[in-house]
C-alpha positions in Angstrom: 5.4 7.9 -32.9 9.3 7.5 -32.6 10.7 8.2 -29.0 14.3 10.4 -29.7 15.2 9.3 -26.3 14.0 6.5 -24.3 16.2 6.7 -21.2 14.9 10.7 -20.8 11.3 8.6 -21.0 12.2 6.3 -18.3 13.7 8.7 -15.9 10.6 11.5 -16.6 8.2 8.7 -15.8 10.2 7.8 -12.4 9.9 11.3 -11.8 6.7 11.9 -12.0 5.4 9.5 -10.3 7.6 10.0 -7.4 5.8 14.0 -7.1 2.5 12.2 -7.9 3.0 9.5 -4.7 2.3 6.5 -6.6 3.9 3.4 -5.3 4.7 1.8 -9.0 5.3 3.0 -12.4 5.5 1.1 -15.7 8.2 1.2 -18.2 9.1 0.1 -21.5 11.9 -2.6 -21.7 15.3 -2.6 -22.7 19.3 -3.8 -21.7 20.1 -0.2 -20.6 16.5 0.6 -18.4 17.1 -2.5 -17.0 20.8 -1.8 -15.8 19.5 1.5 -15.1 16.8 0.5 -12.6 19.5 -2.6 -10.9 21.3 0.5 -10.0 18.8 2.5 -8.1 17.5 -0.5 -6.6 21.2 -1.3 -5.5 21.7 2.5 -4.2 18.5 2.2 -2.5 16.4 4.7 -4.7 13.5 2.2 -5.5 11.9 -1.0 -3.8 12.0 -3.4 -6.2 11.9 -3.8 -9.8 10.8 -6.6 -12.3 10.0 -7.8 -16.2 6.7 -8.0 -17.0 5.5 -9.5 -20.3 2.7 -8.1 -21.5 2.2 -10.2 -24.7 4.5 -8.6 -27.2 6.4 -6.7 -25.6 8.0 -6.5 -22.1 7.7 -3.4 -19.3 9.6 -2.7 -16.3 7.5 -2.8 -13.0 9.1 -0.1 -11.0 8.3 0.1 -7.1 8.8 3.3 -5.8 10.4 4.0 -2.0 9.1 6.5 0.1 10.2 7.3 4.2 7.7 7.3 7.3 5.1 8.5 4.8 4.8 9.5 1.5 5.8 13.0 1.8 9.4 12.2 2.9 10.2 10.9 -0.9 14.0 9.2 -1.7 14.2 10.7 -4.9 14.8 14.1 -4.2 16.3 14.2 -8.0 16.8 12.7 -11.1 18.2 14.5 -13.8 19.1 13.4 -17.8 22.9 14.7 -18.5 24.1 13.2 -21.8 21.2 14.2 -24.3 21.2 12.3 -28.1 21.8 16.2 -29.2 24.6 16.8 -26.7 26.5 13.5 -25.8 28.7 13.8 -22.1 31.8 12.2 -21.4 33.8 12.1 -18.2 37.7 10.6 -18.6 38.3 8.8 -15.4 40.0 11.4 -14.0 37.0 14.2 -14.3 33.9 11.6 -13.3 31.3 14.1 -11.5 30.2 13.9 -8.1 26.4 14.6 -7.7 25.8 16.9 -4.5 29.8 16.2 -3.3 29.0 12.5 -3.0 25.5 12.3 -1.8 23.9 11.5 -4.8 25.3 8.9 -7.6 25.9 9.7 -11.5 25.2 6.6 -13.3 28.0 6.4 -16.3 28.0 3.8 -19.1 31.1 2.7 -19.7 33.1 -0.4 -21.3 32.3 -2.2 -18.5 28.4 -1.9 -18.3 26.1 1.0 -17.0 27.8 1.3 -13.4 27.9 4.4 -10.6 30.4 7.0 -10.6 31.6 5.2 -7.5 32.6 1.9 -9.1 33.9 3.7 -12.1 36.5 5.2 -10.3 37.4 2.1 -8.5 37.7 0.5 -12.4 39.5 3.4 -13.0 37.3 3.9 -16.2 35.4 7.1 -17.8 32.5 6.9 -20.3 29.2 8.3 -21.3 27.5 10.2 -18.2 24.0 9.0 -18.2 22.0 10.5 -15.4 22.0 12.2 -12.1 20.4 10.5 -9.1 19.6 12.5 -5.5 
């Protein structure tokens, strides 16, 4: 069967995982999961990340982070915004702010899939992907 969106996939499975307490979740491959997971290992949502091949095809091996124990969890949050049924776009000058700056957005824009953070800093806008806190 067809996957309508892969990226809702990815971030469900994240999710998921994170209320089940499992320290690592699989992923199917791509350019945009990957940037996607660089940036929640960069804003210090996950442990680590890496490629696995598996023959034919290549996953993403996600390592979740947790606090003291597993019931303080770093992912609070994750939320799909821009749907393939309902694209969002944020100019540079209306780029959200997840929980007044605690959280991050991750945008794609002409310069790659970056935080809200560095897209105002670039001064660009483009498609809101996600919500992370």
């Amino acid at each position: 069967m067809t996957m309508s969106d892969p990226i809702a996939d990815m971030l469900t499975r994240i999710r998921n995982a994170n209320s089940a307490k499992h320290d690592t979740v699989d992923v199917s491959s791509s350019k945009m999961k990957l940037a996607i997971a660089k940036i929640l290992l960069d804003e210090g949502y996950i442990k680590a990340y890496e490629l696995v091949d598996n023959g034919s095809f290549k996953d993403i091996h996600i390592t979740l982070k947790y606090g003291a124990d597993k019931n303080d969890k770093i992912i609070t949050g994750i939320k799909r915004i821009s749907k393939p049924g309902l694209r969002v776009y944020a100019s540079k000058d209306e780029l959200p702010k997840v929980l007044g700056g605690l959280g991050v957005a991750i945008i794609s824009t002409n310069q790659g899939v970056i935080t809200d953070k560095e897209a105002r800093k670039l001064n660009v806008g483009g498609e809101v992907l996600a919500f992370v806190w």
